[in-house]
N, C-alpha and C positions, 0 to 999 in steps of 0.2 A: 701590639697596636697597629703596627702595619699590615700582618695580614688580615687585622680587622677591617682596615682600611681600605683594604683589596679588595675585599668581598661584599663591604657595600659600594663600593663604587660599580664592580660585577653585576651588581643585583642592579643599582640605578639605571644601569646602561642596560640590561636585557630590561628592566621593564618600558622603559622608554621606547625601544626600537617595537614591541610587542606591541606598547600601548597603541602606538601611529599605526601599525600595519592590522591591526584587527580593526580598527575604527574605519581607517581606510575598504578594508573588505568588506564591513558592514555597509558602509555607503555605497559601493559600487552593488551587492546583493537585494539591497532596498530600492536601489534604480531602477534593477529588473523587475522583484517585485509589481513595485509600483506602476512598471511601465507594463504590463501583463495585466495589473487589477482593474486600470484605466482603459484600456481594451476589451477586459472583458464588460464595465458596467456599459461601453458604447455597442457591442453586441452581442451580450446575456452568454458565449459561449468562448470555451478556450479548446484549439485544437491539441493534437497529443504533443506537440514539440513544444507548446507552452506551459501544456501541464507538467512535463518535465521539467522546463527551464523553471517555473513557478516551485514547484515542493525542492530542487539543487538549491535555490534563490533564500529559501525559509531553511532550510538546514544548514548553507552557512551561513548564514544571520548569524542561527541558535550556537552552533558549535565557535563562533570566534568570539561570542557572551560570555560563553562557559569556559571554555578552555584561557580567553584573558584573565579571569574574573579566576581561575584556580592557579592560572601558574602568577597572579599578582599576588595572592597570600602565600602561596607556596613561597613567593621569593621574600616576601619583605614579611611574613611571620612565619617561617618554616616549621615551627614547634605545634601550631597550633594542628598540624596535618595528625600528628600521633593522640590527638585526644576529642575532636570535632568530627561527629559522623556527618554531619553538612556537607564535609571536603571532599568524602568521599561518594555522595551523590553531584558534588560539580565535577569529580573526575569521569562518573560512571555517565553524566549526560553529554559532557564533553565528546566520550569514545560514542556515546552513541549519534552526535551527529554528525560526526565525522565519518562513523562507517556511513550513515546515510549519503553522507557527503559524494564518497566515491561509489556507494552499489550506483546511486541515481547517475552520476555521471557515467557509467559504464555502461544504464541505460539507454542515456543519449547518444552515444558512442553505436550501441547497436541499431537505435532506434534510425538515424544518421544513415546508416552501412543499409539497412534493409530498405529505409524508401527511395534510396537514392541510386544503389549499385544495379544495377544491369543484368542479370543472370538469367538461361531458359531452363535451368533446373527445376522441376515441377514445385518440388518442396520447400524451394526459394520463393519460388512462385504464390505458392500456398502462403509462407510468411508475410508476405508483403499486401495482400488482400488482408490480414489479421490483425497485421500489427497493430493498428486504432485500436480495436478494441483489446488485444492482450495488455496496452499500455498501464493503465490503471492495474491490471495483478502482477503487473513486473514492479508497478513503486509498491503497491501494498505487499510485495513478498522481500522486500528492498529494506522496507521498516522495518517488519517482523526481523529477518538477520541483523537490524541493526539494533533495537531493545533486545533480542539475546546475547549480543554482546554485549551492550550495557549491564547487564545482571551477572556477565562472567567477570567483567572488571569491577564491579560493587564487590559481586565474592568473595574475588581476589584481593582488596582492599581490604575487605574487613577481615579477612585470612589471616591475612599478613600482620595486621596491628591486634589480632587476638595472640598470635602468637609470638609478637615482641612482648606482650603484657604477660604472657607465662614464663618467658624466661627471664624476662626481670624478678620476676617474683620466687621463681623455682630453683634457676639459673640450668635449665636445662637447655644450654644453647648449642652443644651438637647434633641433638636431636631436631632443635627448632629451625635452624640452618638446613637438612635433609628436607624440612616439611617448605622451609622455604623455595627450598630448590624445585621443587614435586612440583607445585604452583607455579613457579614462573617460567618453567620448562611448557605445563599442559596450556597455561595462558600462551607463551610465547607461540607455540604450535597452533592455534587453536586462530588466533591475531593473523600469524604466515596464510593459514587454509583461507580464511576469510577476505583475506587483500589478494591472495593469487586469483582467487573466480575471479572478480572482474576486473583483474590486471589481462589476465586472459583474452577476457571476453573484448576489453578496446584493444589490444592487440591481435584480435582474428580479425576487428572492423577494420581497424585499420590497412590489412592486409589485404582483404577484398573491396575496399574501396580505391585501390593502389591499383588494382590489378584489373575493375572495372573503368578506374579512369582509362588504365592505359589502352584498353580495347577500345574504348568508345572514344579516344583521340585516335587511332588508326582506322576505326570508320569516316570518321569525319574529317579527314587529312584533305580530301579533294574538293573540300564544300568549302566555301571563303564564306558563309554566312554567320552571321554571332549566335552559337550556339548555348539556348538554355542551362541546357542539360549537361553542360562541360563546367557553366557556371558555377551549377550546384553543386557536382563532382568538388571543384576546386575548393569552395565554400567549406563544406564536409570535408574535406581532407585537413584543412588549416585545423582546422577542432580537432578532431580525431588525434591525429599528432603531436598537436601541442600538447592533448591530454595527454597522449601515450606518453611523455617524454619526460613531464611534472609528472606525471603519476609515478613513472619508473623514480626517479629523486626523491620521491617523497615516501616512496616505502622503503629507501635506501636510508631515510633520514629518521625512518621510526624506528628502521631496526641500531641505528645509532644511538636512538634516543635510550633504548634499554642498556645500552653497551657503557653509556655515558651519563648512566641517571644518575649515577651517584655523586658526579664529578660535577658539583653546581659552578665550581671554578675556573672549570674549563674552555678554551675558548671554540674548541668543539660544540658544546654545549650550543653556544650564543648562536653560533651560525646554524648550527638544527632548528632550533626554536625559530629563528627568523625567515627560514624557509617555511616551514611549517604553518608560521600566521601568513607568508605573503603568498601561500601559495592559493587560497579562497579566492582572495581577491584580484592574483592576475589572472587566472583561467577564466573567471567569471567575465574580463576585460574581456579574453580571446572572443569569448561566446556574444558578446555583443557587439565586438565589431564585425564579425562573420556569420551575425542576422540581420540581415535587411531593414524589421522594424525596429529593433533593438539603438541598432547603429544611426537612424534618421534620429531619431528619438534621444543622442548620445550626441548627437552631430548639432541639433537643435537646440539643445541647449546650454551647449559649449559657445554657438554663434551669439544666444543671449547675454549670457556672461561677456560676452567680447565687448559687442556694444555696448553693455552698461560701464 
């Protein structure tokens, strides 16, 4: 009875901190949304730093829906995970906005690094005249890796509970333990390739955006004038790094999460998941107060709530 008693009080407690920090993330993503759709109906067009900010804005919407919405039955009816193929299309849309979640912000990250950094390399040069228009096939190839990993974690899913149902049946469990293995070895690697690109990719932004501020703060050392262009540098940097930094944590915290999936007890556990939901919604935070409109817009009506 006690450690019955353990484990739902374990369950109440992660679902509780889960439930506040997705709802949370939600609201803060619908902000931007919202404050991008309002935008655009006043003038019919969105440039690329909002098309980004807009499809990151709708993918964690979707992924902290999903992913609340499966780890709330996962916790408080775990049985039903072994016999409901529903669960394992909330798993498989979960993983899929979540990869979306980070390809697109790694977008941003480059997207950041290319309009902003300084370079007289020709083919730096080249990017930065292109970038507008390659934007749009960097989110639509963004998706695409992100519905093929949804369909590698359905597989996996239904993998897995076809072959819990043979070896109850058969009791062939040495054999279904190897097939086990196969799977979450090819998933496990397959998950590593897919989060390193664009762990990469904000980590090379990052690096030349570091590297272009610091030049173009040694040009401008003997100019007292308030320089734009230092602005944006700074702007762009705050994001970049904050991502670089949650992002590194947070694929620290998924490869935990496989290491500790089994351990619902644990207090390992609680603290992965909770990083995990709150991590949507502070980056999201970062992003708007290190935009201009975002933040007026964030500023606005924080000062309304005041006065009322």
């Amino acid at each position: 009875p006690t450690q019955q008693s353990n484990v739902t009080a374990y369950g109440a407690t992660t679902v509780a901190i889960i439930t506040l920090e997705a709802f949370a993330g939600m609201w803060v993503n619908a902000f931007i949304v919202c404050v991008l759709c309002i935008a655009w109906v006043k003038k019919k067009m969105w440039n690329s730093n909002e098309k980004i900010l807009l499809l990151l804005g709708c993918s964690r919407i979707r992924f902290a829906c999903f992913a609340w919405v499966y780890q709330f039955i996962s916790i408080i009816y775990p049985n039903i995970l072994h016999v409901q193929t529903i669960l394992q299309l909330l798993a498989s849309c979960a993983a899929v906005f979540n990869y979306s979640n980070l390809w697109v912000s790694a977008c941003l990250c480059g997207f950041y690094c290319i309009k902003i950094a300084n370079f007289r390399n020709s083919f730096f040069i080249y990017l930065k005249g292109k970038v507008d228009r390659m934007v749009p096939w960097l989110l639509l190839g963004s998706e695409i890796v992100a519905w093929a990993m949804g369909i590698v974690v359905y597989d996996l899913h239904e993998t897995l509970q076809r072959n819990n149902i043979t070896a109850t049946s058969q009791g062939n469990f040495w054999e279904v333990t190897i097939t086990k293995d196969i799977h979450l070895l090819f998933s496990c690697f397959l998950s590593g390739l897919v989060f390193a690109l664009p762990f990469l990719a904000v980590m090379f932004s990052a690096v030349f955006l570091l590297f272009s501020l610091w030049r173009h703060k040694r040009t401008m050392q003997t100019s007292s004038m308030k320089d734009l262009s230092m602005d944006a540098h700074i702007r762009a940097m705050k994001s970049v790094l904050s991502f670089l930094v949650m992002y590194s944590i947070n694929f620290v915290c998924l490869v935990l999460t496989i290491i500790y999936a089994m351990k619902k007890e644990n207090i390992i556990t609680l603290l992965i998941y909770i990083y995990l939901f709150a991590f949507p919604g502070v980056h999201s935070l970062i992003l708007i107060f290190s935009n201009p409109k975002l933040e007026k817009a964030m500023l606005k009506i924080l000062s309304y709530m005041k006065c009322e």
